[in-house]
ZABA-951025 format. One record per residue (C-alpha): residue in three letters; x, y, z. Coordinates in steps of 0.1 Angstrom, whole numbers, padded with zeros to 4 digits, always signed. Example, Ala and Ser with C-alpha at 12.3 -4.5 7.8 and 13.67 -1.06 7.14 Angstrom:
<atoms>
ALA+0123-0045+0078SER+0137-0011+0071
</atoms>
This chain:
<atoms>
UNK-0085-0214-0092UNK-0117-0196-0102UNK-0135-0170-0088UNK-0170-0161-0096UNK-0182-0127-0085UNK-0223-0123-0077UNK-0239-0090-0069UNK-0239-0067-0057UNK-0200-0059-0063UNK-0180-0026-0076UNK-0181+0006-0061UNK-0211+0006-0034UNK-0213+0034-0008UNK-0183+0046-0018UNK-0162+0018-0011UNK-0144-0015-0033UNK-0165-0040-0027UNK-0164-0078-0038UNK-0189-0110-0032UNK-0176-0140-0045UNK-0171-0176-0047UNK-0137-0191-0049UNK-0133-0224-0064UNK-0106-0246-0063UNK-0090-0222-0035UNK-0077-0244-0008UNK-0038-0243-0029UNK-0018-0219-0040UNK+0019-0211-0042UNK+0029-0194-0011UNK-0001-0209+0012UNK-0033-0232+0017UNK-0066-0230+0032UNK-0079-0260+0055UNK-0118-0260+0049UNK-0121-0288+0079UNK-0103-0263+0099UNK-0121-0246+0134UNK-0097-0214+0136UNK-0086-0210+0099UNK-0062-0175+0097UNK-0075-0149+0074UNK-0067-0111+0072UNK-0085-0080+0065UNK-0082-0044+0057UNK-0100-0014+0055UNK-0099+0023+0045UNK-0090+0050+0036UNK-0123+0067+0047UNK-0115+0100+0039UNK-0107+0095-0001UNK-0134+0092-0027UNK-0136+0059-0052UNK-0136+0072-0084UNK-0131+0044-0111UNK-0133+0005-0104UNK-0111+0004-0133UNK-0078-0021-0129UNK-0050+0008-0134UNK-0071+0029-0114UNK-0050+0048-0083UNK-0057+0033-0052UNK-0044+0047-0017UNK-0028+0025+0011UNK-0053+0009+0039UNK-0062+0030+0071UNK-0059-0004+0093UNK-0057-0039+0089UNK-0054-0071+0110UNK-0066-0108+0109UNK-0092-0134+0126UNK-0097-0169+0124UNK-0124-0184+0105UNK-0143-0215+0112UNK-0143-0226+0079UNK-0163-0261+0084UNK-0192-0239+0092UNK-0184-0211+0067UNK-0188-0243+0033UNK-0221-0238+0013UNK-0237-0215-0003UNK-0232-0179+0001UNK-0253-0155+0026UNK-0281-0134+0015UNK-0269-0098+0008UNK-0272-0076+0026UNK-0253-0098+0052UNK-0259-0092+0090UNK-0236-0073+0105UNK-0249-0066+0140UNK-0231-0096+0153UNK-0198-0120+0144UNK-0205-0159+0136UNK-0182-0183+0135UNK-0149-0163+0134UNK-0130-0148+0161UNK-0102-0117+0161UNK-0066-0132+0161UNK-0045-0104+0175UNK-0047-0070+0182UNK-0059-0038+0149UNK-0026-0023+0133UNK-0030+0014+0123UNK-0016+0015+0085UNK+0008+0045+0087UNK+0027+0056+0058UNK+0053+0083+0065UNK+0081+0077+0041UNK+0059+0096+0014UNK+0059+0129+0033UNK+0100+0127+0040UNK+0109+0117+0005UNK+0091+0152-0004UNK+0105+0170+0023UNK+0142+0155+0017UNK+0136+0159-0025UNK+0124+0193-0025UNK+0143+0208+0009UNK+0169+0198-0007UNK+0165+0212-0038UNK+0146+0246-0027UNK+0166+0251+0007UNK+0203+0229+0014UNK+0217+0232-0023UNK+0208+0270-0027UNK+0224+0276+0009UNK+0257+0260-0003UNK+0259+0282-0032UNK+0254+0311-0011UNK+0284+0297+0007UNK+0304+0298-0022UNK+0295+0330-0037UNK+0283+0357-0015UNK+0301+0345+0014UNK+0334+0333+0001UNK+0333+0301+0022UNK+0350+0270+0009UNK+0344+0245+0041UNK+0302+0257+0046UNK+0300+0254+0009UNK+0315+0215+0005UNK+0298+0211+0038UNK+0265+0220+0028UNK+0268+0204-0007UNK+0279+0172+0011UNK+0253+0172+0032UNK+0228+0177+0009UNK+0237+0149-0017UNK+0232+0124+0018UNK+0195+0142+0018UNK+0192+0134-0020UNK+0201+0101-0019UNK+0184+0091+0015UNK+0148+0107-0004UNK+0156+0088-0036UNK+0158+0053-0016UNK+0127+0060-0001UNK+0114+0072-0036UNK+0126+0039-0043UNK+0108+0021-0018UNK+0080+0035-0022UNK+0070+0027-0057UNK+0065-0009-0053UNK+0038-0003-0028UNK+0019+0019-0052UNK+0026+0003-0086UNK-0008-0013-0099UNK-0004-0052-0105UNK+0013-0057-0137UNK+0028-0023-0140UNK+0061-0025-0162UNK+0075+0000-0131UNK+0072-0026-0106UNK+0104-0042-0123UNK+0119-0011-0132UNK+0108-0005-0164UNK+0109+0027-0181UNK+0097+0049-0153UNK+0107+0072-0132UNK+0130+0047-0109UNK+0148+0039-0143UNK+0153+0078-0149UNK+0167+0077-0110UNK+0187+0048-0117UNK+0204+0062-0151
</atoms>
């Protein structure tokens, strides 16, 4: 597989932006494109509108997609070389949507911080006040309890998290020294 980028590509108007030419793209591992196809499956996504580009760099941090979806392609019509650039965008040729537009939401970020720090900050503190000030054994081992369930329910999702925002050939994405490890240990 080769793919051969022509210009304009990088950051333009804010936004990643690739044109290129794929060659020897119809096999890969996990999938295959039919070029004499009429309604070949392909996906998109786009966003986040509301975060600047900053770097084009490779380990550069990149947030998750504001929506995504797919279409079909006629890809007998879409062989040859590529369109002038700017292309036209007033109008769809030769593809068709395939489905409906999913809305990217990403929630488990906000209640691992909430369970990590609430915990932390608000349950744990609470159960020591049990214990101390109050002299209550049962709210003490109640609230401790109940507060290791939080930590461990926002660590999985700390968990799960980091292998949607690893960059591709992180040492992290296999758990390499990082903070999972640290989690782990």
């Amino acid at each position: 597989m080769s793919i051969r980028p022509f210009s304009p590509y990088g950051i333009i108007d804010d936004r990643y932006t690739i044109n290129a030419v794929c060659g020897n793209c119809r096999v890969w591992d996990s999938g295959s494109i039919d070029f004499n196809a009429t309604h070949q499956p392909m996906i998109y996504a786009v966003g986040p509108e509301d975060s600047s580009v900053n770097s084009d760099a490779f380990d550069a941090g990149l947030r998750r997609h504001d929506y995504w979806g797919s279409f079909n392609i006629n890809t007998q019509a879409a062989q040859g070389d590529p369109l002038p650039w700017p292309p036209d965008t007033s109008h769809t040729v030769n593809a068709t949507e395939n489905g409906r537009q999913h809305d990217d939401h990403e929630y488990a970020s906000g209640l691992h911080a909430i369970a990590m720090v609430g915990t932390f900050v608000v349950i744990f503190p609470l159960g020591a006040l049990y214990m101390r000030a109050i002299k209550q054994v049962r709210w003490h081992w109640i609230t401790q309890a109940i507060g290791v369930v939080v930590v461990l329910v926002g660590a999985g999702l700390g968990l799960g998290l980091s292998h949607y925002y690893n960059r591709v050939g992180s040492p992290s994405r296999h758990l390499a020294p990082s903070r999972e490890t640290v989690l782990l240990e």
